[in-house]
N, C-alpha and C positions, 0 to 999 in steps of 0.2 A: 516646550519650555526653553529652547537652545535658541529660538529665534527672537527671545525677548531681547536680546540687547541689541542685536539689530533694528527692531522695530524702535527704541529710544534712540538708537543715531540717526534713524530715518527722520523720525517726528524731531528730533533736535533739528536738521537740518531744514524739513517740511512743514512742519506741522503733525497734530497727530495723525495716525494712517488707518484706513480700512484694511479688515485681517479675511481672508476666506477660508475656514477650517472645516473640520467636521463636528458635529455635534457633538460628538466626545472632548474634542479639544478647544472647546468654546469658551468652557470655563475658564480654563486655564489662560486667555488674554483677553475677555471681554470688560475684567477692571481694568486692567493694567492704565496706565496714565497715558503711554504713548500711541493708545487703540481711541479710535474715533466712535467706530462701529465693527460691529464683527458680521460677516455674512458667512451664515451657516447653509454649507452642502453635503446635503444627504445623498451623496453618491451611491453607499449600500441600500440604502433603504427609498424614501418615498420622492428621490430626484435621479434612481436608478437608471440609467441607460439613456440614451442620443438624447431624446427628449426632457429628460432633466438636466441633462448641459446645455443643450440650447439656450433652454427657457434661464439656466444663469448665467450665459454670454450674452443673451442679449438686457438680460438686467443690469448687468454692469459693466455694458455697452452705451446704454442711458444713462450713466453716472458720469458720463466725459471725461473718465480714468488720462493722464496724461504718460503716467508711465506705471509700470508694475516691477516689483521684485520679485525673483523666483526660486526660490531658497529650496526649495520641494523637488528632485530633478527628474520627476514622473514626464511621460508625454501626453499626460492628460491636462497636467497644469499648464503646460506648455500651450498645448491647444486651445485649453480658455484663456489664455491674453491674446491668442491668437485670435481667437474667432470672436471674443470682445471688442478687435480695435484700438487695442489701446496703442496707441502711437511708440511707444519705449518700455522693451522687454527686457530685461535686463538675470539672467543666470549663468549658471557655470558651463560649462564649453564641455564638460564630458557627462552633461545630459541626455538624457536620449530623445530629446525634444530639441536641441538647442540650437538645430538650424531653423527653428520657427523664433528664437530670440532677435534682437536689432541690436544687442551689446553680448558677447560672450565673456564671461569674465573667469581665468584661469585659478579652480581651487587650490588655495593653500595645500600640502602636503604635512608641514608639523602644527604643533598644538592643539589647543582644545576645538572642539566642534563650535562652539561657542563665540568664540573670536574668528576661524574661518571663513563665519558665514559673513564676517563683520567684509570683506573683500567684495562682496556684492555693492557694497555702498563706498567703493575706494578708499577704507579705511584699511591700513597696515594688522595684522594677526596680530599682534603686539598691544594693540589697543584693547586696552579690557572691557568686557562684554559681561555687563552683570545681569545674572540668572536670576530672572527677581518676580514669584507671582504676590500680586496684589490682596491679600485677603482681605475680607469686611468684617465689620463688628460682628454682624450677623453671621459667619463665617466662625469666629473665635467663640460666640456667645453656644452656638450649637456644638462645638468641640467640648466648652466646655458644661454644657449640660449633658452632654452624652458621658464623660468622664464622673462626670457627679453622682450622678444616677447607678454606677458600679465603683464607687468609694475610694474613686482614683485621683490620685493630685498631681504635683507637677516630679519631674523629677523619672516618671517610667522609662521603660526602654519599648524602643518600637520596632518591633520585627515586620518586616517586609517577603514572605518565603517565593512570593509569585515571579512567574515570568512568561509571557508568549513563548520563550523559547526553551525546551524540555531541557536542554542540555545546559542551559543558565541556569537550572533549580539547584540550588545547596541543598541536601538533602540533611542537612544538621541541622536544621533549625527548633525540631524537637528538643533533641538532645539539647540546645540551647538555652532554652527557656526553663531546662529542669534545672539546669547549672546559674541560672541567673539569680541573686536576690533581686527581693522586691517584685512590683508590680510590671507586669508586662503588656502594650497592646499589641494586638495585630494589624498592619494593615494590608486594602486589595482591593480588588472589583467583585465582582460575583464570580468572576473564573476562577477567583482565586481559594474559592469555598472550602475545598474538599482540603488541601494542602493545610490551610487554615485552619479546620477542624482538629488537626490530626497536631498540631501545636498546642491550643487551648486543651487538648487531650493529656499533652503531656505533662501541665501541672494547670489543670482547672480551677484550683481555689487564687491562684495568681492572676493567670494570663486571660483577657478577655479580650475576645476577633471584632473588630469594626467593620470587616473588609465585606464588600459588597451591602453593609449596613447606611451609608450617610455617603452624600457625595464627596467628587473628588477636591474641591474645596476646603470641605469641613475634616477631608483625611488628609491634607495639607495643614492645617490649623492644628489637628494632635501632633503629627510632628513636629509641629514649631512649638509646644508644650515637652515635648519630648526630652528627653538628658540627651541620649543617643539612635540614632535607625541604624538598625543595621538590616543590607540591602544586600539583593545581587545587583547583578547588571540589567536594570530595567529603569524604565520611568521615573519608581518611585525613589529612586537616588536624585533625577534634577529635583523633585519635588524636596525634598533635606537639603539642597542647597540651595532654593529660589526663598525657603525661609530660614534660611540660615542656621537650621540644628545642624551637628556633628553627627558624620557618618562613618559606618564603617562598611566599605563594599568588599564583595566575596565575588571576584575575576577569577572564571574557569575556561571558557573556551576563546575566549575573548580577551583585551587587553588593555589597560587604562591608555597606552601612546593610541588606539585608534582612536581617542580624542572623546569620549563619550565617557571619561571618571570624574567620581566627585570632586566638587571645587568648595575652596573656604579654606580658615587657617587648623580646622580640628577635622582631620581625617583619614581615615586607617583604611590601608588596601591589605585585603588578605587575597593571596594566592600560590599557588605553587610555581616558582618562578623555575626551578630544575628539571622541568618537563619540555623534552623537543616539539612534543606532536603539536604543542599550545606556541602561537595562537591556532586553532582550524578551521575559522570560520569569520566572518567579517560581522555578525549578526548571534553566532550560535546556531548549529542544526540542533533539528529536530531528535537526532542520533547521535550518539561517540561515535566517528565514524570508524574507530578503533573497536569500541564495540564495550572499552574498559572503565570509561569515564572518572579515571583516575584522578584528573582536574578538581574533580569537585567531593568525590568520594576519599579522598585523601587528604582532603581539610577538617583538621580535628575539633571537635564545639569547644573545646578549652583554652585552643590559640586566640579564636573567635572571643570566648567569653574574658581574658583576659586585657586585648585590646578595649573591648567594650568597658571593663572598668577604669582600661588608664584615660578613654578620653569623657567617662561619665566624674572625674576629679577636678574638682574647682579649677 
């Protein structure tokens, strides 16, 4: 999501651009306005290992690519503009791919992630970079039959409890939804099931889980339905502000200056800012490496649910 307003300075400057993602993140710019085409690599799965890179360097080696961007600072991306040919590589200088680039370009240090990336295309950090996914009718129309169909209107609050990373988990989020009036969704992937269960558990005549129910799309489109998300530090916070609902994120081991917090004019960061140990991690381990996870266990569901009311007020 952080790369969209890159790709609209690109395509303002170019024309629109071809995106190479993964199948998971296809959705997420294959409307978008500044996307031409998306070409999807199934790295994990069925273009797995030497021979499914190949076989997509030399496809978009046949596309007469004149120059690439590399936003990704993997040495695998690196390698495919590499061994594509594309004449003009163009990423950040502390990749670990980035003596196979033909431009290294030095990342910014302050701001949002968002505008950073915006320095691959010589534009200044300072330039704004809007976070913006494209939904369709179809998109909105499936949000809102899925809402209808559990007597749900506009106006809910949307709980986001997931994270890839254990130590990102708010474990309030229960506690939340009992504290919350009105109607509640969930949203998440399939990984995010169990966590998700254990919410809807807390007040089941309220709260009903979307998450791993409807694509990421269509869970895009409830939260733009939404009054409020409230988020940890994961995905589905850019996803609250690529449709512009009010968020309220819950930073535990991590920190909004690493450039990765919500953006927009309505939104509430909860965390414990009187904690030394915090930040410990650039990403969130898998562990407290303290072992107390005080960060996130010492955020109370009432601070959480009062936030949540002041920015669900006209």
């Amino acid at each position: 999501m952080l790369t969209t307003g890159l790709l609209s300075a690109l395509a303002e400057r170019h024309g629109p651009v071809d995106v190479v993602v993964t199948p998971a993140a296809a959705p997420l710019v294959e409307t978008h306005p500044a996307v031409r085409r998306v070409v999807r690599y199934d790295k994990r799965g069925r273009e797995r290992g030497p021979g499914g890179f190949l076989r997509l360097a030399k496809a978009l080696r046949a596309e007469g690519y004149a120059r690439s961007y590399l936003p990704h600072r993997s040495f695998r991306s690196a390698a495919l503009a590499w061994c594509a040919r594309i004449p003009e590589r163009i990423g950040f200088e502390e990749s670990v791919g980035a003596w196979l680039y033909t431009r290294r370009v030095s990342a910014p240090r302050e701001g949002h992630q968002a505008e950073r990336l915006l320095a691959l295309a010589c534009l200044a950090p300072a330039t704004d970079a809007r976070v913006h996914l494209e939904l369709t009718e179809e998109d909105r129309a499936a949000a809102y039959a899925w809402l209808a169909t559990r007597g749900i209107g506009d106006g809910f609050v949307a709980l986001a409890p997931g994270s890839i990373w254990a130590t990102k988990r708010w474990p309030g989020f229960a506690d939340l939804a009992r504290l919350l009036p009105g109607r509640v969704v969930v949203i998440g992937g399939t990984e995010d099931a169990a966590v998700s269960d254990s919410v809807v558990t807390a007040a089941p005549d309220r709260v009903a889980s979307a998450a791993g129910a409807v694509p990421i799309r269509v869970s895009a489109a409830l939260i733009e339905r939404a009054a409020v998300l409230v988020t940890n530090d994961s995905a589905t916070l850019h996803l609250a502000s690529a449709v512009g609902t009010p968020v309220v994120a819950i930073f535990g081991p991590t920190v909004p200056a690493f450039g990765f917090g919500p953006r927009g004019d309505r939104v509430g960061i909860v965390e414990r800012g009187d904690l030394t140990c915090r930040p410990c991690s650039r990403h969130g381990p898998q562990r407290c490496p303290l072992g107390h996870h005080r960060c996130m266990r010492e955020i109370s569901a009432p601070v959480v649910r009062d936030m949540v009311l002041a920015l669900s007020e006209p």
